[in-house]
TISEDO-961939 format. One record per atom (N, C-alpha, C): y, z, x; residue in one letter. Coordinates in steps of 0.1 Angstrom, whole numbers, plus 5000, padded with zeros to 4 digits. Each point is the difference from the previous one (the first is absolute). Example, Ala and Ser with C-alpha at 12.3 -4.5 7.8 and 13.67 -1.06 7.14 Angstrom:
REM TISEDO-961939
494350785132a 501250004991a 501250005009a 501149934996s 501150005009s 501150084992s 
REM end
This chain:
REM TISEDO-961939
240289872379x 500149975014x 501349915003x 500750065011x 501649884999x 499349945011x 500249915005x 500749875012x 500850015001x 500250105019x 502049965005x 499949875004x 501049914996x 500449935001x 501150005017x 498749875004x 501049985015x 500849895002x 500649975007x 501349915002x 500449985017x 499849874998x 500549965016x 501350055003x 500050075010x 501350065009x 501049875000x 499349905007x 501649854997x 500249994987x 498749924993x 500649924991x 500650074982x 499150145000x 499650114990x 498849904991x 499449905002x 499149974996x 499250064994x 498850054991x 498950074999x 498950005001x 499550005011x 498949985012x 498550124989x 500650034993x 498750104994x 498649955004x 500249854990x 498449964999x 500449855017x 500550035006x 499949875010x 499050035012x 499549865004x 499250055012x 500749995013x 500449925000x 500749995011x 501350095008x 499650104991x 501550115001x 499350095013x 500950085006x 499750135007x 500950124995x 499450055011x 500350194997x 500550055016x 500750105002x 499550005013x 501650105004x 499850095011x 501250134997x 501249915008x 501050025000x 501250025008x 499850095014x 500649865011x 499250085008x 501450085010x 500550044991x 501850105003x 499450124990x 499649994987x 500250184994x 498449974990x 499749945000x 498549974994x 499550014987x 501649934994x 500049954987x 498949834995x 499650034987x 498949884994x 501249895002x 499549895011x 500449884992x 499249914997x 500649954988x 498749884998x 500849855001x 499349925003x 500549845005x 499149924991x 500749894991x 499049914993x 499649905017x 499549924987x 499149875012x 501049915003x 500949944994x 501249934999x 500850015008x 500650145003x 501050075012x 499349995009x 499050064998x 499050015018x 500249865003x 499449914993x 500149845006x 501449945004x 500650084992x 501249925006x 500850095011x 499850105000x 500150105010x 501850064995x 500150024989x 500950054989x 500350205008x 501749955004x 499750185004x 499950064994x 499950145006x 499950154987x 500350085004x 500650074993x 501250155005x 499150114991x 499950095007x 499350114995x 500750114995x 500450084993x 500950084993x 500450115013x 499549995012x 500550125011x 500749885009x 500249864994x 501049915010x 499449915007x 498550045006x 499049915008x 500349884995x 500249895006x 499849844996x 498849975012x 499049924991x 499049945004x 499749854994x 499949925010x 499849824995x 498750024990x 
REM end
């Protein structure tokens, strides 16, 4: 059995086993992004691979 291996959109952190992480689509083309706890708190932007920047 593998584990994909996820990674915060800001930081590339790897949020795999974190709790504090989300998931959640792009809301331009409804690509996965995932946000650690850290970014979200600090409100760290994120550029989505179709360009979308979201705080």
């Amino acid at each position: 059995m593998t584990t994909e291996k996820r990674v915060c959109v800001s930081c590339n952190d790897d949020i795999t086993s974190s709790t504090k992480s989300v998931e959640f689509k792009c809301p331009n083309c409804g690509e996965v992004i995932r946000r650690c706890g850290r970014c979200r708190k600090t409100m760290v932007k994120w550029v989505c691979k179709c360009g979308f920047e979201g705080p």
